[in-house]
N, C-alpha and C positions, 0 to 999 in steps of 0.2 A: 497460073502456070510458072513453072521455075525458068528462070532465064543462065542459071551458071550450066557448064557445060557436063555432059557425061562421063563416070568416071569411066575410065578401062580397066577391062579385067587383068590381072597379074600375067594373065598369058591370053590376047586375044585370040591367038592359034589352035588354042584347046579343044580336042574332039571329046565329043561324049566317050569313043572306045576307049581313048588312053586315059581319061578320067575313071572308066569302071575298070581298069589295069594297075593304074594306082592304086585301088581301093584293093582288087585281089592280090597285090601284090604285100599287103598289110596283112593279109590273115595268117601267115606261120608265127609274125612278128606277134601280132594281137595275143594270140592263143598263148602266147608265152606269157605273156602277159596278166593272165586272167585272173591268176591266185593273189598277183599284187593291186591291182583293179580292184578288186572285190575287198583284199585288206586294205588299202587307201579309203574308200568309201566315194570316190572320187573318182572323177576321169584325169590317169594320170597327166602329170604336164606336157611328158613327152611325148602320148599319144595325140595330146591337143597340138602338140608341136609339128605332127606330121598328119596331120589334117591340116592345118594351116599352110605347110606346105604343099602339101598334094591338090591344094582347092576345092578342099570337099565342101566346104561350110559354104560356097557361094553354088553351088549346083546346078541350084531351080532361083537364085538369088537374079532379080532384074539387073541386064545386061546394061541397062544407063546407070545404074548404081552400084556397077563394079564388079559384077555377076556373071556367070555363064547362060545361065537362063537355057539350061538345058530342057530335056523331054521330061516329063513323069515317068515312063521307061525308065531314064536312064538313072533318077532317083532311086529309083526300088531297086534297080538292080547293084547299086553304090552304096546303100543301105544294108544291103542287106548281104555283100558281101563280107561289109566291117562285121556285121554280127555272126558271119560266120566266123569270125575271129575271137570275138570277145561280146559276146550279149550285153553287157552295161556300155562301154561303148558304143555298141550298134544303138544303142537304145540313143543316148547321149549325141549320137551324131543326126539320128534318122529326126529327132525332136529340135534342136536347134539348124539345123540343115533347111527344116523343111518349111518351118518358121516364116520367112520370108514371102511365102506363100500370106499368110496371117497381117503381116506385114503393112502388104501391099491394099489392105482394106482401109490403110490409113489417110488421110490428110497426104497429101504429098508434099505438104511440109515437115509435118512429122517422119516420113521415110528418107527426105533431105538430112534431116535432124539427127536421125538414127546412122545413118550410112556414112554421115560425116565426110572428108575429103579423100578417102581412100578406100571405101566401102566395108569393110573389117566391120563388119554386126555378131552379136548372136543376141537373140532374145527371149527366153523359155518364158512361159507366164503362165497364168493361172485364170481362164476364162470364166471358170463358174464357179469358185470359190472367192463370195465376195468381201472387201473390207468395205471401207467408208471413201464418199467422197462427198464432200462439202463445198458446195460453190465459193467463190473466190471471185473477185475481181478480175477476169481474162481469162478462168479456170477453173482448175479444181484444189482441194489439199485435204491430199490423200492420204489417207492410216488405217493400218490392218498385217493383218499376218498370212502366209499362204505358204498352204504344204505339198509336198513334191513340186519343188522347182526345177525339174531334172537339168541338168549343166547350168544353176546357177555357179557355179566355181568360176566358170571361163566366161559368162556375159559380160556384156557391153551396156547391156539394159535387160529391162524386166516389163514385163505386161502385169501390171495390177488390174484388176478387177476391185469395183466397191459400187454400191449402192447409193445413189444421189440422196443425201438428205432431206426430209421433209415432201419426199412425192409422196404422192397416192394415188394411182398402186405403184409399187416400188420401182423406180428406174437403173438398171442394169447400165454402167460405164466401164470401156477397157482404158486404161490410161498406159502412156510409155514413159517408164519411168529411168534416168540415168544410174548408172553403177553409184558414182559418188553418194545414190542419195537412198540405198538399202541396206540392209546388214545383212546377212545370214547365222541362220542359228541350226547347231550341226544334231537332228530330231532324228534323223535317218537310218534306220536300223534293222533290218529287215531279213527273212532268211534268202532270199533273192533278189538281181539284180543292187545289188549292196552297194555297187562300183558307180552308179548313176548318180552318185550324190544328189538324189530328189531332197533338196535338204527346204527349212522354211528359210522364205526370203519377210524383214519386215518391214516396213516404211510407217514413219510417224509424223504426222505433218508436210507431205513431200509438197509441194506448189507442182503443179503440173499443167501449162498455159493449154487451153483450150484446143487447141488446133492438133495436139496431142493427147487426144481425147475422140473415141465415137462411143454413139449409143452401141451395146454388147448386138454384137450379131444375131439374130431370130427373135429378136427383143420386138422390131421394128420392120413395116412393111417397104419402108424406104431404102434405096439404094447406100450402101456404105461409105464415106466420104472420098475415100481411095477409087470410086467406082469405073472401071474404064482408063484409068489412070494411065496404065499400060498397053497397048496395045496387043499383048498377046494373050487370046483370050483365055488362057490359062488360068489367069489371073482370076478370072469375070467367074471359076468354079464352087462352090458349095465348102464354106470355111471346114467345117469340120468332116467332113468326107475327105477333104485331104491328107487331115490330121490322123484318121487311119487308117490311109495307105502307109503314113509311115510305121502305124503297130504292125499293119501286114508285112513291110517289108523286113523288117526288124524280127517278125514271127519266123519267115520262110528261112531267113538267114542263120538263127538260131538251131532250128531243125536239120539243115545242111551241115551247119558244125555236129550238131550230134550223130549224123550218118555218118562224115569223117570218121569221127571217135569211134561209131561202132563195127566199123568197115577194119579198123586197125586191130580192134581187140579178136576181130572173127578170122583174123590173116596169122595173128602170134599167138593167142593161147589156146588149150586143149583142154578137154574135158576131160576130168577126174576119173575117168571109169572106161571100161571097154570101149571103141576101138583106141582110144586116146587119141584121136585125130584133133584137128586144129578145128574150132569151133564153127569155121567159114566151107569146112567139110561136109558138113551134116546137115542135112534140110529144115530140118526145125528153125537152124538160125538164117540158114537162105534164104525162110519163107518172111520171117524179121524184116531183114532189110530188105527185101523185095514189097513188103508190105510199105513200109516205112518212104522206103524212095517213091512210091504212087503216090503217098499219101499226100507228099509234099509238093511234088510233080503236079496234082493236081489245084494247091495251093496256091502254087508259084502260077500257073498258066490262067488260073478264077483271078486270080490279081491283076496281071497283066491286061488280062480280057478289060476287070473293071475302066482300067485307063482310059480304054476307047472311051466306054460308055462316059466317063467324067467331062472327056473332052467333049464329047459331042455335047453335054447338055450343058458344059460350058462354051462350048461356040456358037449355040443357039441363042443363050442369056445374052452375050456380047451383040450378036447381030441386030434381035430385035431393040434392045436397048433395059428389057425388063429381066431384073434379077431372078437367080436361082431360086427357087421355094424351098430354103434352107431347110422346111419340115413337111416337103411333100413325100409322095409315094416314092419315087423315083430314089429321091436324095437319100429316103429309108431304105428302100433297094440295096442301093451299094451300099449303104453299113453292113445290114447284113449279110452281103458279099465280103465284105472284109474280115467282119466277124469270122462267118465260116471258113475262112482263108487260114485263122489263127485257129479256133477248133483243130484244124486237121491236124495241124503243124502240132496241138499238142497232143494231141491221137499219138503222130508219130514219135514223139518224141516218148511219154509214158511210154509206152512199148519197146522204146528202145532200150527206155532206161531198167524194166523190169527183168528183161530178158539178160542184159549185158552185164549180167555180174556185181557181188555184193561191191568188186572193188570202185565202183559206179558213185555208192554212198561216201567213199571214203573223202573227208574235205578237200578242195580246191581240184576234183577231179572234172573235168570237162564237162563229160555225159551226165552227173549229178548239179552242174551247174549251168548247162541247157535248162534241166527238169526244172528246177528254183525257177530260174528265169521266168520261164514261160507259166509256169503256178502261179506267182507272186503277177504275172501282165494280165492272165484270164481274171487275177478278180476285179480291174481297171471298172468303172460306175460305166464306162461308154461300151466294154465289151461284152455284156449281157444281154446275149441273145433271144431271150428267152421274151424278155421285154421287146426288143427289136421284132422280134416273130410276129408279135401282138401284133401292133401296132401297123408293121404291113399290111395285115390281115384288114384290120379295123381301116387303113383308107380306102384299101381294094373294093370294101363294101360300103362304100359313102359314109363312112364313120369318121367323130375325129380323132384324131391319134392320139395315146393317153401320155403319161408321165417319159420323158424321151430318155 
């Protein structure tokens, strides 16, 4: 157990409301934003600058390590107001934001390690994109390359993943790796979400002492070294189910910015032909956004719902003392819940963008770069549902689950 004392958060007074007020208060700023975002390739500095300010990056981040240690509510909903502003930031925030969560499976040396003396972390990584790790004396030394880092630009650190040398069958390791000791190399080019700079991080030879090092989660039946570490059993929840609530929050936010956009263009322009009324006149496009707002409505509410469920089946792991079944029924459950969280969101969004006008395609136009966004997140290897469907199916009927 660590004996130095707790750090404090920047502002111990901090509520969750004025934290998700700060974040909405970002979205006219963001959206101005977008076209420079998106040509940076990168999360500009300044919008890193006011995250940093605002306290976004510590959220759900452990309150002894500097953190607000707010709700999962209150994430999704700070998530996913930045990306009502600007989708590659939303993306960029709701992915190292949420992090900390990931984190906390570590060595509580290693979260010492990372959090340093004023808690200031971000650490994007790469869990199932593996290089090399080679035993070492006290560790590993780690070499490999990994793509979509998303906000390696502004890290602290990086999560490598590699493959223990000479096992059989092959052993799966996450490693925390320093800034000083990766490069990036700028691969990232895509027709959406551009602004993420998901760029490759590489590391060649890194030394990475042990204690900063676990076996990859779902690898092993054993509890994670970080296990309990915290008391809030938030912590104690199913690693990658958390990791998309942040796609969900990040989808619903997305979708929101594009009903903005098409709520404006149905209020100011008119249609080419008889009665020439304003587009927001005419039912066709009322039935649009009327569609469009349920769709998302019910997105936003399936998400929220999930929370409960996460907590609950993390406050059960915590009490009994026996880990989440990172690849049970349940834990499959809510993917799929999240999944179809992001489905909808792009339901709404296609429709939006179809309907709302050629000026929609024209570049760096909002409503055409909700569409990117959310195109370029559906083909994500974790958001295929299709596979997720299975595989539900196949525990419900005492099967085992195929390819995850």
């Amino acid at each position: 157990m660590l004996t130095r004392p707790p750090i404090a958060p920047p502002e111990p007074a901090l509520t969750p409301a004025e934290l998700v007020r700060r974040a909405e208060a970002l979205v006219p700023v963001l959206r101005e934003r977008q076209v420079a975002t998106e040509a940076a390739g990168r999360l500009l500095d300044e919008t890193h600058e006011d995250f940093l300010a605002a306290g976004l990056y510590r959220t759900i981040q452990p309150r002894r390590f500097g953190g607000y240690e707010l709700g999962l509510r209150d994430f999704i909903r700070v998530v996913s107001q930045i990306s009502r502003g600007c989708p590659s930031s939303g993306w960029v925030l709701g992915l190292t934001a949420g992090h900390p969560h990931l984190l906390a499976q570590f060595d509580e040396r290693a979260q010492a390690d990372v959090y340093g003396a004023d808690g200031d972390a971000r650490v994007p990584g790469r869990p199932v994109q593996a290089g090399e790790a080679r035993p070492a004396a006290g560790g590993y030394t780690i070499s490999g390359a990994w793509d979509y880092a998303s906000g390696c630009d502004h890290a602290t650190h990086f999560m490598a993943s590699g493959l223990v040398a000479g096992t059989d069958p092959p052993r799966l390791v996450w490693a925390l790796v320093d800034r000083g000791d990766f490069s990036i190399v700028d691969n990232w080019n895509t027709i959406g979400l551009r602004g993420t700079g998901s760029k490759r991080v590489v590391c060649e030879g890194v030394f990475v002492p042990e204690h900063r090092t676990m076996a990859a989660i779902g690898t092993t039946d054993g509890p994670p070294p970080g296990w309990r570490t915290h008391e809030n059993p938030f912590y104690s929840g199913a690693v990658f189910t958390l990791l998309f609530f942040e796609l969900g929050a990040i989808a619903v936010g997305v979708a929101r910015g594009a009903i903005d956009v098409y709520e404006d263009v149905l209020r100011r322009k008119r249609v080419d032909i008889p009665p020439f009324a304003t587009r927001g006149e005419l039912g066709e496009f009322q039935h649009h956004l009327g569609q469009a707002i349920g769709l998302v409505d019910v997105a936003e509410a399936a998400l929220l719902e999930g929370t409960d469920r996460y907590l609950e089946q993390a406050e059960g792991a915590y009490a009994s003392g026996v880990p989440v079944d990172q690849n049970g029924e349940e834990t499959r459950r809510l993917l799929l819940l999240e999944q179809q969280c992001i489905r909808l969101c792009g339901e709404a969004v296609d429709l939006l963008f179809r309907t709302g006008g050629t000026s929609g395609g024209q570049a760096g136009n909002p409503l055409g770069n909700a569409m990117l966004a959310l195109t370029v997140m559906r083909t994500h290897q974790g958001l295929q549902w299709d596979r997720t469907m299975e595989n539900v199916a196949r525990l419900r009927l005492g099967l085992p689950a195929g390819f995850a």
